[in-house]
Structure formats: structure tokens, C-alpha cells
Steps between C-alpha positions, in 0.01 A plus 500: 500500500791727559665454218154577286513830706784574419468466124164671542699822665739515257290486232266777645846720532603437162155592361512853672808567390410436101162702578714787703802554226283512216517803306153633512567728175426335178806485292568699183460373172821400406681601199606187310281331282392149606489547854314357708464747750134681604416838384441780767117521564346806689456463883208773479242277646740284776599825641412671811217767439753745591705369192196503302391874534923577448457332164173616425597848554854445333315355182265778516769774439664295234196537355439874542858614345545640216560319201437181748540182232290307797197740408563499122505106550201494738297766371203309485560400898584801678158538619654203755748772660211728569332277773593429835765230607212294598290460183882495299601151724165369433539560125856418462519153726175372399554284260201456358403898430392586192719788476797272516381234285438758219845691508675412200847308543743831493260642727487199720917515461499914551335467837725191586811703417320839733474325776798354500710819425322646794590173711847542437506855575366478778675153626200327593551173558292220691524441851704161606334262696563527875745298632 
């Protein structure tokens, strides 16, 4: 029985220390062809909802600047940036909204590449587990 214990304990420790090193940052895309690392996705709807309204209000004035290729790209979206951070998470991490199912694919990829940009500006990452 001891000896199952102890397998059992070290098997818990080595579990928490896999979960606890983890990067919690997706990685980059990277740069060579045929690799088969994963893409960066958004964290817009894992973050905190102080992360959220950061973003929110970061992709808002990337919208609102002059010349803003976001808003030339999203034109027929910006509508979105008017509401409140509240009706803008329900829209963008529903899945299933019809505004998101009938953005074309560069518009799908423009807000992808928004929220992002705003991400990384503002180094939001996911929390780690607690350990």
C-alpha cells in the first residue's frame, strides 16, 4: 500500500509541475514552412474582464485613427465598436451569432489579427493555474 502511495504522490507532483510550467501564451506562428507548430489565436474571450474592456477599448481606437486599415477592412463591422463591452463579448465569443457567421473570411481574419495586435500591446496573457 505504501509503495502505491508513493507512486500515487509522485505522480500527483509531476502532474502540477507540467500544468504549473506551461506557457499559458499561445505560441507564434512560426516562420518556416512545414511546421508543425500552432498559430497564435486571440485570448479575447479567456481573459479577465479587466483584459477584455483593455482590448475592447485598445481595438476601439485602432479603429477610430486615421487612415485605420482595421476600419477600411471592417467597414461593414464598426457598428460592433460602438456598443458596450458587454454586448461586444456576447457578439464576439458566441459562436453561433449571426454577425460572426456572416463576416466574410478577411473580415473574420481582420478582427483575428485586431485583437491580437491589441493583445500583444498590451501583454495580456492568461492566468496560470494555481499551484
Amino acid at each position: 500500500m505504501k509503495v502505491f502511495l508513493v507512486k500515487f504522490a509522485v505522480l500527483l507532483a509531476m502532474m502540477s509541475f507540467i500544468f504549473c510550467t506551461e506557457d499559458s501564451v499561445s505560441p507564434a506562428a512560426p516562420e518556416e514552412p512545414g511546421s508543425t507548430e500552432s498559430p497564435k489565436e486571440p485570448l479575447f474571450c479567456s481573459a479577465s474582464l479587466g483584459d477584455q474592456e483593455k482590448i475592447f477599448n485598445c481595438m476601439k481606437d485602432e479603429i477610430n485613427k486615421t487612415n485605420s486599415e482595421f476600419a477600411k477592412k471592417l467597414s461593414n463591422y464598426t457598428w460592433l465598436f460602438c456598443e458596450d463591452i458587454k454586448n461586444f463579448t456576447t457578439i464576439a465569443c458566441n459562436q453561433t451569432d449571426e454577425v460572426r457567421v456572416n463576416m466574410t473570411g478577411q473580415e473574420k481574419k481582420s478582427m483575428f489579427e485586431l485583437s491580437l495586435k491589441c493583445e500583444e500591446d498590451l501583454g495580456v496573457t492568461l492566468t496560470p493555474p494555481a499551484c
